[in-house]
C-alpha positions in Angstrom: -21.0 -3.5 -3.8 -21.3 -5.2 -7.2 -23.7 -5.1 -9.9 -25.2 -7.5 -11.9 -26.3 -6.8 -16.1 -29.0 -10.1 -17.2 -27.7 -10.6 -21.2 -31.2 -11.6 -21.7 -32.9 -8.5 -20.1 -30.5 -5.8 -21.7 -29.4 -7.3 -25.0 -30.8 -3.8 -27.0 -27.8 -1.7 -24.6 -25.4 -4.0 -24.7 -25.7 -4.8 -28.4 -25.4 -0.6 -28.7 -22.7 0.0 -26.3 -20.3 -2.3 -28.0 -20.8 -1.4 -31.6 -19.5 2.1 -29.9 -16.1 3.8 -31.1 -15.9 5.1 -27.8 -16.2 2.1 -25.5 -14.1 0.1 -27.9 -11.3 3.1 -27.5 -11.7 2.8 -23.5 -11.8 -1.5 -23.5 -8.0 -0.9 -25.5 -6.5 2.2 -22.9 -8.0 0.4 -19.8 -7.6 -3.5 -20.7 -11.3 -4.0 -19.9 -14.1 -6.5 -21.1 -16.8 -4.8 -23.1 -18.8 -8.0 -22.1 -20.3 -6.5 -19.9 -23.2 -9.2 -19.2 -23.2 -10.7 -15.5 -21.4 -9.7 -12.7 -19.7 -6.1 -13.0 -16.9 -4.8 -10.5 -15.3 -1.5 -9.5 -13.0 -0.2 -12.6 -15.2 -2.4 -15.4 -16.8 -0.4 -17.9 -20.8 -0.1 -18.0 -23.4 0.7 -19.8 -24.6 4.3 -18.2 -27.6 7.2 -19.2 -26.2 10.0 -19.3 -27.1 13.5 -20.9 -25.3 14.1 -24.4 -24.4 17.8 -25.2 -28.2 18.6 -26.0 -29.4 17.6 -22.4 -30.5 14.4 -24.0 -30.4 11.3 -22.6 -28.6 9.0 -24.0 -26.3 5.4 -23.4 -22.2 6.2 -22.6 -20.0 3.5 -21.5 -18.3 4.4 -18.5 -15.5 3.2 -16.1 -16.6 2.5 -12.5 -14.6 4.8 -9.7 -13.6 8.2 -9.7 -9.8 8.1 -8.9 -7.9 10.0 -6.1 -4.5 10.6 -5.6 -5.2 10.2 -1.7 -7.2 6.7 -2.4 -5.4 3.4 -3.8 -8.7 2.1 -5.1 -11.3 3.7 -7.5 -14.0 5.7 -5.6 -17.0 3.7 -6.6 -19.4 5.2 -3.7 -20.6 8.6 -2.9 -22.5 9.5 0.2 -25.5 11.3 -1.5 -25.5 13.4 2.3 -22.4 15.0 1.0 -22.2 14.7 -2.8 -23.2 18.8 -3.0 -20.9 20.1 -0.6 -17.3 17.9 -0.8 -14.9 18.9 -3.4 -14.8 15.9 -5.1 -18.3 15.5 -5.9 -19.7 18.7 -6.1 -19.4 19.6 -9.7 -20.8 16.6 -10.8 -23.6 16.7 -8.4 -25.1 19.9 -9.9 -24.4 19.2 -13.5 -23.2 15.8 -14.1 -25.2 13.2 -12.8 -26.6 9.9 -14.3 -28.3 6.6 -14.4 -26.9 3.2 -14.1 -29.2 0.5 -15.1 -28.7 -3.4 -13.7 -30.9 -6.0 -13.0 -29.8 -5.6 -9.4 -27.1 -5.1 -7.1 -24.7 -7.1 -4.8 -24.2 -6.0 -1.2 -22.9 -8.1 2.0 -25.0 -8.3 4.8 -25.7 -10.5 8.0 -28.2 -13.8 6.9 -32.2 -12.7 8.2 -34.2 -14.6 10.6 -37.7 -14.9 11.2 -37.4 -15.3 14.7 -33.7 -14.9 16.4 -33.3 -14.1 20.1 -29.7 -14.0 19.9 -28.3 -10.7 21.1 -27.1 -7.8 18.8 -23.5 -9.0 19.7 -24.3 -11.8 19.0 -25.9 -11.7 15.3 -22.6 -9.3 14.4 -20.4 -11.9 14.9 -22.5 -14.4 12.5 -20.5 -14.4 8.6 -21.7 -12.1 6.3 -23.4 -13.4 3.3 -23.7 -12.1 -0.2 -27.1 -10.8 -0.9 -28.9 -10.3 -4.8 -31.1 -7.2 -4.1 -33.3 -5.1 -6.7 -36.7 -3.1 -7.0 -39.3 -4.4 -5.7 -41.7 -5.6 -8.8 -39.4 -4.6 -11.6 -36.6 -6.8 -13.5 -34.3 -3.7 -14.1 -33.3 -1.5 -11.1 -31.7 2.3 -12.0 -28.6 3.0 -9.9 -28.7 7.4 -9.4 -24.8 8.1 -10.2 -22.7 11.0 -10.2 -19.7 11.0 -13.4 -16.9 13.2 -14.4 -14.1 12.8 -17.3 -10.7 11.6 -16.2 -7.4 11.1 -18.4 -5.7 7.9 -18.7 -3.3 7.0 -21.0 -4.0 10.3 -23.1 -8.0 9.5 -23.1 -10.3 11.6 -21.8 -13.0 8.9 -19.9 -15.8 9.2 -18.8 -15.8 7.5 -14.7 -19.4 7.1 -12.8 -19.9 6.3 -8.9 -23.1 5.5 -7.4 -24.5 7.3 -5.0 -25.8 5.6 -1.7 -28.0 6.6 1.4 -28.6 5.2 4.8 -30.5 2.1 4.1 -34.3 2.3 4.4 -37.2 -0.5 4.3 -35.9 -4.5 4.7 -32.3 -3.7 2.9 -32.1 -2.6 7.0 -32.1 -5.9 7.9 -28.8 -6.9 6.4 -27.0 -3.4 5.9 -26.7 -0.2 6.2 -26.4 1.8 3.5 -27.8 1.1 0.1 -27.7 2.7 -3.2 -29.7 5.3 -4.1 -32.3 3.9 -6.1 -34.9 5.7 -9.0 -38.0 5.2 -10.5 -38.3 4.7 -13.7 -40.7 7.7 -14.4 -37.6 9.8 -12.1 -34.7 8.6 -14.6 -34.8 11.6 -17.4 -35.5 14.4 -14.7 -32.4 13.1 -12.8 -30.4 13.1 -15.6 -31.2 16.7 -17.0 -28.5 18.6 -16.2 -30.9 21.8 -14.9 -32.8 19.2 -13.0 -33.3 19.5 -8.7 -31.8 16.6 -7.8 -32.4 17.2 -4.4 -35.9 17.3 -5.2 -35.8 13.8 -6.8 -33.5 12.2 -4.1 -37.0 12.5 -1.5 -38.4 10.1 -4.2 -35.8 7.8 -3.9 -37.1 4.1 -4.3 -36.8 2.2 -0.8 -39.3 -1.0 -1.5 -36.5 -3.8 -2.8 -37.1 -7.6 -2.4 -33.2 -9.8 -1.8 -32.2 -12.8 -1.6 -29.0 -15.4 -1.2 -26.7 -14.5 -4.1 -25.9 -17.5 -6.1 -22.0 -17.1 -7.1 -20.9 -16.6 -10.4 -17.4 -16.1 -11.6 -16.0 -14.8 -14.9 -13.7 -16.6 -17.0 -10.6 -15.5 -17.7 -11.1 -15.1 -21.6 -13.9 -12.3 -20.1 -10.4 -10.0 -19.6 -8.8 -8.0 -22.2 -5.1 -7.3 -21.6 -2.8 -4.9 -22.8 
């Protein structure tokens, strides 16, 4: 999965976010773009609503993936079927969880037919394809998300991963699982740390409208090295 931020459609965050002491301290320690407009990968650091210390919500830039010692990449997924029993995720599922806005997500998936009489064998063994897939009737989609605070290179930063669910209305047809996916009028209730997640997670948005991703690749002046 990949995400994708519209410049045009979120100029007011992104304009926020970067003027930020704190994301400008975390682009430095991790070597990452505080772009952050177009496509937006596991590790990169993205605009997130979270709660501040007043149960507030507010905007946070944070890194995508939890890290593990037992995992070589970033955790960037958590099964929301788990998320308030497994170690890992627990904590956060019961008082740190937040919002990640996009204009829509990235998943691969097997192309859709109208009317295909191949076998199910058959279809598998068709190429995946890289589908664009948000909210159905809306040009920002919010991503539910669990975060924590890590330390890397004697920085304590803030990490989010998104939380998915067994895929539910068309996103069936081309995969599945699928993030889990809020309403608008869900998005402070999630966030508020004495909230009932649970509660909100039955409300969960399942109506989304995809299509064939168009590629887009970043330029290399979009990296900042150390």
């Amino acid at each position: 999965m990949s995400l994708r931020i519209e410049p045009r459609e979120m100029a007011a965050l992104l304009i926020k976010i970067r003027k930020m002491s704190l994301a400008q301290e975390m682009s430095l320690k991790l070597g990452k773009s505080l772009y952050m407009c177009g496509d937006l990968y596991p590790s990169d650091i993205a605009p997130v609503l979270a709660p501040n210390k007043y149960g507030n919500m507010v905007l946070f830039p944070m890194a995508w993936g939890f890290t593990h010692k037992a995992a070589r990449t970033p955790l960037v997924n958590c099964r929301v079927e788990t998320a308030d029993s497994k170690p890992l995720w627990r904590d956060s599922w019961y008082r740190r969880r937040c919002v990640i806005p996009a204009s829509w997500y990235y998943e691969w998936g097997y192309p859709v037919y109208d009317d295909d009489s191949r076998s199910i064998t058959e279809q598998r063994n068709i190429k995946k394809v890289k589908f664009a897939i948000q909210s159905e009737g809306s040009n920002r989609t919010h991503l539910a998300g669990l975060y924590r605070y890590e330390e890397h290179g004697g920085m304590q930063v803030p990490m989010f991963s998104i939380l998915t669910r067994e895929a539910a209305g068309s996103v069936r047809d081309i995969h599945d699982r699928m993030p889990l996916i809020l309403d608008k009028e869900d998005v402070k209730n999630w966030i508020r740390p004495n909230g009932e997640p649970s509660a909100i997670v039955e409300k969960a948005l399942t109506n989304m409208v995809f299509e064939k991703a168009v590629e887009n690749h970043r330029s290399p002046n979009e990296f900042i090295t150390m």
